[in-house]
N, C-alpha and C positions, 0 to 999 in steps of 0.2 A: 593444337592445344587439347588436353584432356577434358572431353566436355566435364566431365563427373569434377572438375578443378574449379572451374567457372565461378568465378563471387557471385553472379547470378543466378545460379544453381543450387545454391548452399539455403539451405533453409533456416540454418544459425543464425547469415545475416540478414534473413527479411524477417525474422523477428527481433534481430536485432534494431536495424533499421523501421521497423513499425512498435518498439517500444522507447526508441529517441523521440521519432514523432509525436508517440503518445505524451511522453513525460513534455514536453516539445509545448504543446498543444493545455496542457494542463499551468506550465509554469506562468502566465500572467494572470491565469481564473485565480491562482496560488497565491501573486505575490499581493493580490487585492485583498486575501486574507492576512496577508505576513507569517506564511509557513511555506516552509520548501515540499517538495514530492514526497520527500519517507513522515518528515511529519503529519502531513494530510492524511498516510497511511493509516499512522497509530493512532490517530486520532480519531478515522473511520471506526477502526477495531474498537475503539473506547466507546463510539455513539452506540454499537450494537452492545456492547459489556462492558461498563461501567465497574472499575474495580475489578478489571483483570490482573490479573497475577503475569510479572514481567516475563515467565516462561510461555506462557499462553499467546502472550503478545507474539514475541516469537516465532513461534509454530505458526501460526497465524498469517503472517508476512514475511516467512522462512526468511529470517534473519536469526544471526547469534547474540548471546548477548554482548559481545564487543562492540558489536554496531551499534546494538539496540539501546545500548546503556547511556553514550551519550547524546542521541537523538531524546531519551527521555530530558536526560540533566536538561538541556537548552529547550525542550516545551514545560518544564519548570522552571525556569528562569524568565522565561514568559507571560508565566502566573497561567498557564491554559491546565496544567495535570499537577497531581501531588503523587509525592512516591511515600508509600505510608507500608512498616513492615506488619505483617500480619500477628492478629492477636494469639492464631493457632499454633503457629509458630514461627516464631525469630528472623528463621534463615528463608523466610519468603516475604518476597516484597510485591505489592499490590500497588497498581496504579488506578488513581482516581481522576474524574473530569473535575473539573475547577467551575466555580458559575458562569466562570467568562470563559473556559472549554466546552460549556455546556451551551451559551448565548452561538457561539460558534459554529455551532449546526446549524442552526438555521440561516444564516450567510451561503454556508457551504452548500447545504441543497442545491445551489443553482449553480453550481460546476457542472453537478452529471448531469443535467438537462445539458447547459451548453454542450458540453463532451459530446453529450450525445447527436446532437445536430449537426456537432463540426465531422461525424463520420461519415453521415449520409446512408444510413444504414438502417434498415427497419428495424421493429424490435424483435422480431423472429431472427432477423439475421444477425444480428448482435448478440443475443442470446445462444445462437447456434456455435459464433465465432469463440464466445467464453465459453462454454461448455468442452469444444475440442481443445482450446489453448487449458484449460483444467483436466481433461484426460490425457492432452501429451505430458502433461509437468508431472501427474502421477506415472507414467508408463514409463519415464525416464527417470524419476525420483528412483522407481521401484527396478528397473533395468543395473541402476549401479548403486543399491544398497546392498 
């Protein structure tokens, strides 16, 4: 066999395979808040910017807004974000945290502590690990734009 062929040689699938586990590892810290994995996202993006703008969000969690649109709808229907269009103009829509998306944070804080334990990973080397998985995703972004 071709080693260069090898499922265990492919780097596609051990980041594939190490972001099942991630998400893996994250969905019961999740369901004790009653949000799935992309929700927890935007909702991250929302603790740091409060009334981002849904293209922002976007960019943000390199999502389109076809994904993004109905992840918002169903954390409004949840009563946790409002989708409110901008007074600047019309054709921009801005999302807001809610009291009870805002109460929500502080629940959530104690995911990345746990996360962080269940990797066994110092904090240099967690920081080390995102740092390169953030310059591959650029050098690969920027490879086929």
């Amino acid at each position: 066999m071709n080693e260069a062929l090898r499922l265990d040689n492919q780097l596609c699938f051990a980041l594939h395979a190490a972001s099942r586990a991630m998400t893996g590892a994250y969905q019961p810290l999740l369901e004790a808040l009653e949000v799935t994995y992309p929700q927890y996202l935007v909702l991250l993006t929302l603790w740091e910017e409060d009334g981002a703008r849904v293209s922002r969000i976007g960019e943000r969690l390199h999502l389109d807004s076809a994904t993004l649109t109905p992840l918002l709808k169903r954390l409004e229907a949840r009563g946790l974000v409002e989708r409110r269009r901008s007074a600047a103009d019309e054709r921009v829509v801005e999302i807001f945290l809610t009291t009870k998306g805002k109460r929500l944070e502080r629940k959530a804080s104690e995911v990345g502590k746990e996360i962080f334990a269940r990797t066994c990973l110092s904090m240099s080397e967690l920081a080390r690990l995102r740092e390169e998985l953030k310059a591959l995703t650029r050098r690969l972004k920027d490879a086929t734009a």
